[in-house]
Structure formats: C-alpha cells, structure tokens
ZAMARGU-4260 file (C-alpha; in steps of 0.2 Angstrom, whole numbers, plus 5000, padded with zeros to 4 digits):
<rodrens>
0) 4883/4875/4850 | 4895/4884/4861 | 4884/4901/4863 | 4867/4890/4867 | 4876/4881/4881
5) 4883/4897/4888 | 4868/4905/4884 | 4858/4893/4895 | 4867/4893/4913 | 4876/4909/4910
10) 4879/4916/4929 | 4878/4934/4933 | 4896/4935/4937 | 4901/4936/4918 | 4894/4955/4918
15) 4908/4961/4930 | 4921/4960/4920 | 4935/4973/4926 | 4946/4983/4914 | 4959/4997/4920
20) 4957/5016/4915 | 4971/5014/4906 | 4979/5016/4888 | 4968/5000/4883 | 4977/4989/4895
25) 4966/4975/4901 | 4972/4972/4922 | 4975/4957/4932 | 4959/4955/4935 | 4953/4953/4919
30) 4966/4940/4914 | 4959/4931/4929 | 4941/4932/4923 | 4945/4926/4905 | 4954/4911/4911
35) 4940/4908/4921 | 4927/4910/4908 | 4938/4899/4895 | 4937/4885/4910 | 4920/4887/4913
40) 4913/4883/4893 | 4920/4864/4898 | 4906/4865/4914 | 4893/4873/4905 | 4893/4858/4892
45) 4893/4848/4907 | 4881/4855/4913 | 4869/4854/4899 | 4875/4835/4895 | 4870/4830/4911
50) 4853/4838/4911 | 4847/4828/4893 | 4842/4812/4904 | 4829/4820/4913 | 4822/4831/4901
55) 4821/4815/4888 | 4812/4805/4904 | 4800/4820/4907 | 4799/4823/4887 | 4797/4804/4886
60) 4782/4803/4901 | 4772/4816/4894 | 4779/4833/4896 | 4774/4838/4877 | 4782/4858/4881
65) 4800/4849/4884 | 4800/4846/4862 | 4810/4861/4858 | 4823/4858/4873 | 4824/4839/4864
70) 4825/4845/4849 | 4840/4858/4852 | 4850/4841/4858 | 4852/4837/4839 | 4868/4850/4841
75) 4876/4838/4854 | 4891/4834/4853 | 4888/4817/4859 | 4882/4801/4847 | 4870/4794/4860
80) 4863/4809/4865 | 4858/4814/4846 | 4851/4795/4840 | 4841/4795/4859 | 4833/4813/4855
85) 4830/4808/4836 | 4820/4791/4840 | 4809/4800/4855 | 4805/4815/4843 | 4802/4802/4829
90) 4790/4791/4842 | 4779/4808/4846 | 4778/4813/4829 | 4771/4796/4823 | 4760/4796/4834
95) 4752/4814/4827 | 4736/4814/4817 | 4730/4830/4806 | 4724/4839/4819 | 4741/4836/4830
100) 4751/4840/4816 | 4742/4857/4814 | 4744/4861/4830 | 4763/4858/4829 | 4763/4869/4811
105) 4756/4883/4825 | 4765/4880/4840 | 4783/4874/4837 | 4786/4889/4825 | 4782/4902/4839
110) 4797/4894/4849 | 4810/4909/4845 | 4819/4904/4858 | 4827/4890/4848 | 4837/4904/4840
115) 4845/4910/4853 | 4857/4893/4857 | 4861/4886/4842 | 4866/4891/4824 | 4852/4882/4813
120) 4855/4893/4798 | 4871/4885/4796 | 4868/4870/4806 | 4871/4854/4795 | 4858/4842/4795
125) 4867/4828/4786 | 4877/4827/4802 | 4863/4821/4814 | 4865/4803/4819 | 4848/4791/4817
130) 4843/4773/4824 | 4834/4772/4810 | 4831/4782/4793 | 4812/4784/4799 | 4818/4794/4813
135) 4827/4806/4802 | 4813/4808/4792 | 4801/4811/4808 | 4815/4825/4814 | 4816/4832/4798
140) 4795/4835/4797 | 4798/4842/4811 | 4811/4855/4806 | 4800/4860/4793 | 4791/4870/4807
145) 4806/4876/4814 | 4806/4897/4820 | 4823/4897/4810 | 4818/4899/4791 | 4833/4895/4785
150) 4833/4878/4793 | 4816/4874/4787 | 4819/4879/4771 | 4834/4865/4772 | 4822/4852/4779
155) 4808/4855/4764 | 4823/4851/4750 | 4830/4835/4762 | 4813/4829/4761 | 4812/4830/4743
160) 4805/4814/4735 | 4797/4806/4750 | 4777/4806/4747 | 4775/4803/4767 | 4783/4820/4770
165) 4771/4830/4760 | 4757/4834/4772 | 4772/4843/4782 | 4778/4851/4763 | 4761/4857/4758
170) 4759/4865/4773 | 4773/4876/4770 | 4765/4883/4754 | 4756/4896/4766 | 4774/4900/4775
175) 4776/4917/4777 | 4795/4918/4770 | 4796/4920/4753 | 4809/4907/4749 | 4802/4895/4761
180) 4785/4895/4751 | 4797/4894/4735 | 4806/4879/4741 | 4789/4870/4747 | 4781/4873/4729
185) 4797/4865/4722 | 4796/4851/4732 | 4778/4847/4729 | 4780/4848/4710 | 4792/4838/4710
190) 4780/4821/4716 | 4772/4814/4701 | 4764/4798/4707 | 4753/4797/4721 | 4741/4783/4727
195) 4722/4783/4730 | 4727/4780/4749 | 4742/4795/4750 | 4729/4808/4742 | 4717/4805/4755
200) 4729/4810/4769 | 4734/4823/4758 | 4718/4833/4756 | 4715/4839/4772 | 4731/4849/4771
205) 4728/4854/4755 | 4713/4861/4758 | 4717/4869/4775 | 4732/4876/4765 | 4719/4885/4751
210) 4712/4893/4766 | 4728/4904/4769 | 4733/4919/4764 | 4750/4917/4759 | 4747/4901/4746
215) 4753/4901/4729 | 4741/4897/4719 | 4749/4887/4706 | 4758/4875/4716 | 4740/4872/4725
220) 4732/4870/4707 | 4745/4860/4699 | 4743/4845/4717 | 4724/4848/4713 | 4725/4843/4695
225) 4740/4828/4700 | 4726/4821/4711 | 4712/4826/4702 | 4721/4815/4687 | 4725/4801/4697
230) 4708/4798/4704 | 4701/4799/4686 | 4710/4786/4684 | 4709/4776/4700 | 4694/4779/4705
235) 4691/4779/4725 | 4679/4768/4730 | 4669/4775/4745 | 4657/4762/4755 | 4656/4761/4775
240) 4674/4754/4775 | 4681/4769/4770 | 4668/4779/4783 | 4675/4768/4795 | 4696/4768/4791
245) 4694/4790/4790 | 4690/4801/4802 | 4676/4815/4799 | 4688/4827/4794 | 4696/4817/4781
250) 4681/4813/4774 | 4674/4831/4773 | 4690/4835/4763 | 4688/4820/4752 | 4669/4823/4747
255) 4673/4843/4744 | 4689/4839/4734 | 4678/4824/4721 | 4662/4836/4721 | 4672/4851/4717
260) 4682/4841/4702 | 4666/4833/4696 | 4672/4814/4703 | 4657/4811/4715 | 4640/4808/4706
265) 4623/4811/4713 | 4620/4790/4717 | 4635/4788/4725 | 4629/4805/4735 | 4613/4797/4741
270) 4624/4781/4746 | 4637/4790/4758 | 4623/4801/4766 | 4615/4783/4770 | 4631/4776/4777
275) 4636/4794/4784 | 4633/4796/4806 | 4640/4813/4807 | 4629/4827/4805 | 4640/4838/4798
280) 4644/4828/4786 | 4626/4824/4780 | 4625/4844/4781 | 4639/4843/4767 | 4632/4830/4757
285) 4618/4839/4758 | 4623/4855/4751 | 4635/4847/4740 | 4617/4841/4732 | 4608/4855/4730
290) 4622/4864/4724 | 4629/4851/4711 | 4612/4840/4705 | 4599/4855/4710 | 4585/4842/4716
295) 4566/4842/4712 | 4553/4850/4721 | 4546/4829/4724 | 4565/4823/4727 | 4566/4836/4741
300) 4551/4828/4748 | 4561/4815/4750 | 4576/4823/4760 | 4563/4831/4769 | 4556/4814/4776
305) 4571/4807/4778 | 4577/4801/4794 | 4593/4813/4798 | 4587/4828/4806 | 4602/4839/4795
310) 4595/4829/4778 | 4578/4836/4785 | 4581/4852/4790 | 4593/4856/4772 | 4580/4851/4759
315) 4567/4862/4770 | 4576/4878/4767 | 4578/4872/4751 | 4561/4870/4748 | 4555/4884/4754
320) 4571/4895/4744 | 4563/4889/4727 | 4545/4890/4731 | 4544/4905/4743 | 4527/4899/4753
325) 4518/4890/4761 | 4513/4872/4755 | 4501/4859/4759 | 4505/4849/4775 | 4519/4860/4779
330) 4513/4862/4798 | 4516/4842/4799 | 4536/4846/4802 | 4532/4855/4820 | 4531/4837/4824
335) 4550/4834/4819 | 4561/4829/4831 | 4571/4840/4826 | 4572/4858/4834 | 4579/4867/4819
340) 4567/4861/4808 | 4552/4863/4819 | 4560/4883/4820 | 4561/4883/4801 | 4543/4877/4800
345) 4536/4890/4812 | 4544/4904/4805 | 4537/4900/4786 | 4520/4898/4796 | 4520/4913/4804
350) 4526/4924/4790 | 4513/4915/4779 | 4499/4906/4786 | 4486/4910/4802 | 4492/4893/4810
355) 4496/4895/4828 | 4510/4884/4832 | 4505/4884/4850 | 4488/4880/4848 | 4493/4865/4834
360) 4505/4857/4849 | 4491/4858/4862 | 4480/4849/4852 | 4491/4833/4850 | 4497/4833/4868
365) 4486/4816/4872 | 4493/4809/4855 | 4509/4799/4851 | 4517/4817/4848 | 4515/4819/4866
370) 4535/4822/4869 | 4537/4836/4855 | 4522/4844/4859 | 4529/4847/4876 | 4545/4855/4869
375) 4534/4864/4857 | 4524/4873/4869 | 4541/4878/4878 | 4551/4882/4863 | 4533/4897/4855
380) 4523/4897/4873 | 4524/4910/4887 | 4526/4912/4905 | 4507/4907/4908 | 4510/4892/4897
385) 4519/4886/4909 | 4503/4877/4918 | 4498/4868/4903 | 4513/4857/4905 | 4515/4855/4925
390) 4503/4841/4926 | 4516/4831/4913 | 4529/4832/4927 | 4519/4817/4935 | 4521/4804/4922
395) 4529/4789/4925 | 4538/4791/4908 | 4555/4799/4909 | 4557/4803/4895 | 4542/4816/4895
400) 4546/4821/4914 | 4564/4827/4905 | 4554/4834/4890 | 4542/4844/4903 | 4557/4851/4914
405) 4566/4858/4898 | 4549/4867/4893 | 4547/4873/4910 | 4563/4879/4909 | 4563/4889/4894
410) 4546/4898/4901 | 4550/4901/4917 | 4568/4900/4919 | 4577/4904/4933 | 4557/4906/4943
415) 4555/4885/4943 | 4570/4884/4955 | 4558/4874/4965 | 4555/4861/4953 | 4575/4858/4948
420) 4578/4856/4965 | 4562/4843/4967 | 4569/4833/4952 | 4587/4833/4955 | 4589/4820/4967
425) 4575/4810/4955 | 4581/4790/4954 | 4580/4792/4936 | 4597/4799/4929 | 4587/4805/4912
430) 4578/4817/4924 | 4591/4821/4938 | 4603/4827/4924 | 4591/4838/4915 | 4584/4846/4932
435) 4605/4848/4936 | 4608/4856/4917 | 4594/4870/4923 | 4602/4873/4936 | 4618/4876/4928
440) 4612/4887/4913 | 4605/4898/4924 | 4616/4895/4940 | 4606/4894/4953 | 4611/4891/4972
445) 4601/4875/4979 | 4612/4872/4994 | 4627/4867/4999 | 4621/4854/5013 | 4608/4845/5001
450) 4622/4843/4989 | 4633/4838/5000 | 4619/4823/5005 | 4618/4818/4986 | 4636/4817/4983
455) 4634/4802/4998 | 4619/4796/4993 | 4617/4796/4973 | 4620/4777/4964 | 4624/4786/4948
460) 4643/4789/4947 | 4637/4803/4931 | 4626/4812/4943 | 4639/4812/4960 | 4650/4820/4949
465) 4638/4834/4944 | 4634/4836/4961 | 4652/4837/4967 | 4655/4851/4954 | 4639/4861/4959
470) 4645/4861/4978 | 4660/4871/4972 | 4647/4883/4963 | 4640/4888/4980 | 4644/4903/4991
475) 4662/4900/4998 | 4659/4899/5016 | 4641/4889/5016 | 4649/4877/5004 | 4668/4875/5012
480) 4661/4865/5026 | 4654/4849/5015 | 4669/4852/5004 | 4681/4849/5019 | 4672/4835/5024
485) 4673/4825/5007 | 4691/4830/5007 | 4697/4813/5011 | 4678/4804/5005 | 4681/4788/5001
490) 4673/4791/4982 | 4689/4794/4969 | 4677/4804/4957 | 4672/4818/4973 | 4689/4816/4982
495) 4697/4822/4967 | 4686/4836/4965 | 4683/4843/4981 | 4706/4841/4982 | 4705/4854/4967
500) 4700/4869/4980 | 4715/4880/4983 | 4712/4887/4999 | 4715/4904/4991 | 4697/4911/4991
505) 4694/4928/4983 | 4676/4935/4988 | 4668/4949/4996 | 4653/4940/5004 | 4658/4939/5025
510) 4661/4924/5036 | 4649/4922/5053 | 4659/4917/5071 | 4648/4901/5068 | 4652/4898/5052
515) 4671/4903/5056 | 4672/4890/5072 | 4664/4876/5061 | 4675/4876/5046 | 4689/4877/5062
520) 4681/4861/5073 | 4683/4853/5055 | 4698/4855/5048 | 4705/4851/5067 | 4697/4831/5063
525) 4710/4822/5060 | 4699/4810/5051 | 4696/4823/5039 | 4714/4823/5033 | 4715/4842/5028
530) 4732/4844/5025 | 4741/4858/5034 | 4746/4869/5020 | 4728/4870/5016 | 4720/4874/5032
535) 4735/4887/5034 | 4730/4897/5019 | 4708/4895/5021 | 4715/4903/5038 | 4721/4918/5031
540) 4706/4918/5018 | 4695/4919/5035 | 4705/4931/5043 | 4699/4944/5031 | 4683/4938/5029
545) 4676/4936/5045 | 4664/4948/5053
</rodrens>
C-alpha cells in the first residue's frame, strides 16, 4: 500500500540522493534526505486520502476510466473509504449487462498499471470492508478481471458457490494463465443446480467462451451437459414473453444452444420465427431449419412467401441449392420488397433464363408494383435508364418521389447533383432525407449559404440537424461565415453543432481579402457571441491561409 502511495506523488527530488566518496559512509546530507523521505510517506497517504472524494464524485457522475483508480482504494487504510468504494463499484457493476460485462472482461484487464501500487498477489481479500455482502460479491466479479493473475485467480475461488457469479467464472475458462483457467473450471464444476432462468443468462457467455482459443473443453462440455440435463427436464417455455423479457443476443444464444442439443423442435421453430422482429434472428431460425428439419421443396414455398424478407430470402437460396434452376414463376420475386431477394432472383434468371430484369420492371411501372419497379430499374439499369424514371420525380406520392431519387442515384451518381439539391429543401421529410443521404454517399458540395437558409427555415428538427452537419462538410472558408453566424442561434440542436468547430482549421484551399474581411466584420458582432479564444485561433488559421 505504502509503494502505490509513493509510487503516485513521488517528486523528483527523491532522485538526488547524495552519498560521500567515501569508505561506504553515507554524509550528512543523506541522513537529511532519509529523514525527509520517512516524513514524507505520512504526506503521501495524505495526499492520496484526500484525493478519494473527488475521484468517487467524478467516478460516481460518470467518469467510467476513474474504475481502476476506485478500485485501488480497497487497499486503504481507512474503513469508510473501503465500504464507500465497495458500494459505488457494486452500483456500476449492477447496472452491467452482457455486453458491458464483455467490455469490462476486455478493458479492465489491460489496466497494468494497477500493478504498480499495490501488492495484489498478496493482498487479502477477506480484509475489505462491505455495506452490504452484495457489494462484496460485485467487487469480487470484478477482480476476476483484474491484470494481476494472482488476484483473479483468488477472486474465482471466493466466488466459489454463488450461481450469480458464474457469467464472470465462465469467462475465465479462456484466461490466458494457466492456473487461472484451472481455478475457473473448478469453480464451474462445482455448481450442480441451475435454474431455467440462470441458464439463460448463462449461455451467452458460454457460448462467447467456445469461441476462444484458450477454453478447455471439458469444463465447457461438462456446463453444456448440466444445462443440457436441466432443460430436459425443465423445459423452457418460449412464447413472446420470453422475446419480450431477453434481449436479441440472449435469445440467439438460447435458440443455438436447444437446437444444437436437439431441445427446440421444428413447431416450436415456425412459432418463434412468427413471434421473432429481429432479422437476425429470423435468419437463425431459418438456418437452424434447413439445417436441423431439411424442409420440402412445397414447405420452402412457404418461407418463400412468407412475410419476413430474411425468411424470404433463406428459403430462396435454399431452393435454388437443392434444385439448381430455374422454376416456374421464379421472376414473380423481383417484385419482392426485399433487395436481397430481388438480387438472388436476378442472378438465377440471368444465369438461367433469357428474362431481362429491366425489361420485366418497366413493364409493371403503371401497376401497383409501381415503387419496386423503380428501384428495380435503378438497382439492373444504366446511365440512359435514367430517363425512364425522371418523369416519377413528379408524383405526388412520396413514397415513389423517394424511390425515384435512390434509382436516379444509383445511375447517375454523383451527375444528378442537380436534382438532390432540388429535393433537399422538399416539405416532405421522406424526400428531403433521401435527397440529403445522396448527397452524403457521394459528398457533394451544395453550398454553404443555402444550407445555411435551411437550417433557419426547415420545420423538421431531423432534417435541421442534417443540414447543420452538412454545413461543416463544406469548404472551410465558404462555410465558416454561416457557421459563425449560428454560433449563438437560438436552435439547441444547430447551436451545439456549429460550438463543435475548433477554430484549428488544417486545409490547403486559400482565403480571399473578402472572404478574410467578412469572417472579421462577423466575429467583431457582439451579437454573434464568438468567444475570444475562438476568434484568436480562426485568426491564426487565416493568417496562413489568406492570399
């Protein structure tokens, strides 16, 4: 405890120490400077006392880097200052899910510099004083992701027994200390009972353990035959509660782990991917069927007309895998709403048919298919294409005005600059947004003063936004002009953007006397509110770039 406080506000005066030439004989001096260091261990602890306050309040309002400096208070020598960094480490850790958790496993273990302050290896972890045994537990999880191996491998056997522990356990199976790994697999064996509701927060770490390449086998196959056994027995029931109670990674895990252990059978299947929102998930199910149940030819019909685009586009490539052509009324799924399917069906034409996609799609464009055909045209057409689709601009629909800019866009790209600009400032946000997203794919300029207009003048707060951050996107000294002047704007959403600039600005493109004496006369408005720090640095940035 001792080194880590001198350690931490060690001066640089403690390098000078002075010793005589002599037969060994340490001087005057150095008495002095020893005395001097035995007084100063009494400030250092001081000094380190006295700073726990603020980094708890900054820990405590935030601060999530400060977790390492808390966690080194568990070595004071003080009783409040322990139980006070115990309860706010227990309070963070609580509030971790499984993704938090693996972001600990990753970051907290990199934080060498724990090492260097306090002696963990033989630090006693019986002596750290709780408010509550929870927050014991909580700072013992933690530990088990400690850069000192030692000390995690002491935390893994003080967790010993507790089921709520062992997501942090299992974890450690991948550890890449030997006698760590050993000490995890001990620990996992040793749990016998587990509930339907423990294995389900047990499996995603289980399974992101199996990934590694570290685990031991047989401590991962004896938890998956424990929980394998127990579900056997206690079936888990699955309906749209448990969809609703789990998040999608949870889920994933849970589907994989009964599929792969023959406890999910092909109703209960077709139920989920009912219930099931997430297309990733529905990709799974998916998969899990063709792999586990190998579906008919007239089933896959069924996925294939299903309403889930991934359920669609799955049982297409499976089709096409068993029958390897073309079949009757295939070209009926370039209609599909879905661009991966529509993809999948033009390739299978093409290799194996004389239907022209393009040709099918301009066909229908008067029919209800009006909106896909449009995007069809865009996704297998050319540059000339483009004309077929202009006079669909003019509709009063939105939803084919958006369809119609995306097509245009995939033909022409970065050549229809005209019409994004056109349809930016469009009262429909459906539309203003797509023009705006062609713009930023291919980042196009369309003016620094016309954005600036829209930021004032747009009634959707989505689209002020998307101007604000396109402003920032145009040449430096066109656009600095406008940025200063909705420096102190009385919209939050651009304020806050436009207060983002720097005033630092790196670019080889030159400045203009007009330009130069404009951005001046501005930033010399005291109505503008451009604080003088700023204006003292775009200075210098102009000094440089003016001609």
């Amino acid at each position: 405890m001792l080194e880590f406080i001198k350690e931490l506000f060690r001066t640089e005066g403690k390098r000078n120490k002075r010793k005589s030439v002599g037969k060994g004989k340490i001087t005057e001096s150095a008495n002095l400077q020893k005395s001097a260091d035995i007084s100063s261990e009494s400030t250092y602890s001081q000094r380190w006392e006295s700073s726990f306050s603020s980094f708890l309040e900054e820990f405590c309002g935030g601060k999530e880097s400060l977790l390492p400096t808390i966690y080194c208070y568990l070595a004071s020598s003080y009783v409040k200052t322990v139980v006070q960094a115990t309860h706010a480490i227990a309070e963070y850790m609580s509030r971790q899910n499984f993704k938090g958790i693996c972001h600990l496993d990753n970051q907290f273990r990199e934080t060498t510099s724990m090492n260097w302050y306090v002696d963990w290896k033989n630090f006693d972890i019986k002596s750290i004083h709780v408010e509550r045994e929870e927050d014991r537990l909580q700072v013992l999880r933690l530990g088990t992701f400690h850069p000192n191996g030692y000390f995690r491998e002491k935390c893994i056997r003080a967790l010993k027994g507790d089921n709520a522990s062992l997501p942090y356990v299992i974890l450690r199976l991948n550890d890449w200390v030997k006698e760590v790994r050993a000490a995890a697999e001990e620990t996992c064996l040793d749990v016998k009972k587990f509930s339907a509701s423990e294995i389900i927060i047990f499996l995603p770490y289980l399974e992101k353990v199996r990934n590694g390449v570290r685990a031991n086998s047989g401590a991962l196959a004896g938890l998956e035959k424990e929980f394998a056994e127990s579900l056997s027995k206690n079936p888990l029931i699955i309906d749209k509660t448990f969809i609703r109670q789990n998040d999608e990674k949870t889920r994933e895990s849970v589907y994989r782990f009964l599929a792969n252990n023959k406890l999910l059978d092909k109703e209960t299947v077709n139920s989920i991917m009912s219930w099931e929102k997430s297309g990733q998930i529905q990709n799974l199910l998916m998969t899990i069927l063709i792999e586990k149940y190998t579906p008919s030819i007239p089933e896959l019909d069924e996925y294939i007309n299903n309403k889930s685009v991934n359920v669609q586009k799955k049982a297409l490539e499976q089709k096409y895998n068993l029958l390897k052509d073309y079949w009757d009324g295939l070209e009926n799924l370039l209609l599909s709403r879905s661009l991966k399917v529509r993809e999948m069906t033009r390739y299978i034409l093409k290799k194996h048919t004389q239907i022209d996609a393009k040709t099918y799609y301009t066909k229908r464009l008067e029919s209800e298919y009006k909106n896909v055909c449009i995007q069809g045209i865009g996704e297998c057409g050319s540059a000339k294409d483009a004309d077929i689709i202009r006079p669909y601009l003019e509709e009063s629909d939105s939803r084919i005005v958006k369809a119609s800019i995306h097509a245009i866009a995939l033909l022409l790209k970065e050549d229809a600059i005209e019409i994004y600009k056109r349809f930016l400032p469009d009262s429909r946000e459906v539309v203003a947004h797509q023009a705006y997203k062609e713009i930023a794919a291919y980042n196009l300029k369309c003016g620094a003063e016309n954005l600036y207009n829209l930021c004032l003048t747009t009634q959707s707060e989505l689209m002020k936004e998307k101007y604000a951050y396109r402003l920032l996107k145009e040449s430096v000294w066109e656009a600095l002009p406008y940025i200063l002047m909705l420096y102190s704007c009385d919209d939050e959403t651009v304020k806050n953007i436009m207060r983002s600039i720097t005033g630092n600005f790196r670019t080889y493109t030159t400045l203009s006397s007009g330009q130069a004496e404009r951005i001046k006369s501005i930033m010399d408005d005291p109505s503008y509110e451009i604080p003088e720090k700023l204006k003292e640095k775009i200075l210098f940035s102009m000094k440089y770039a003016i001609k």
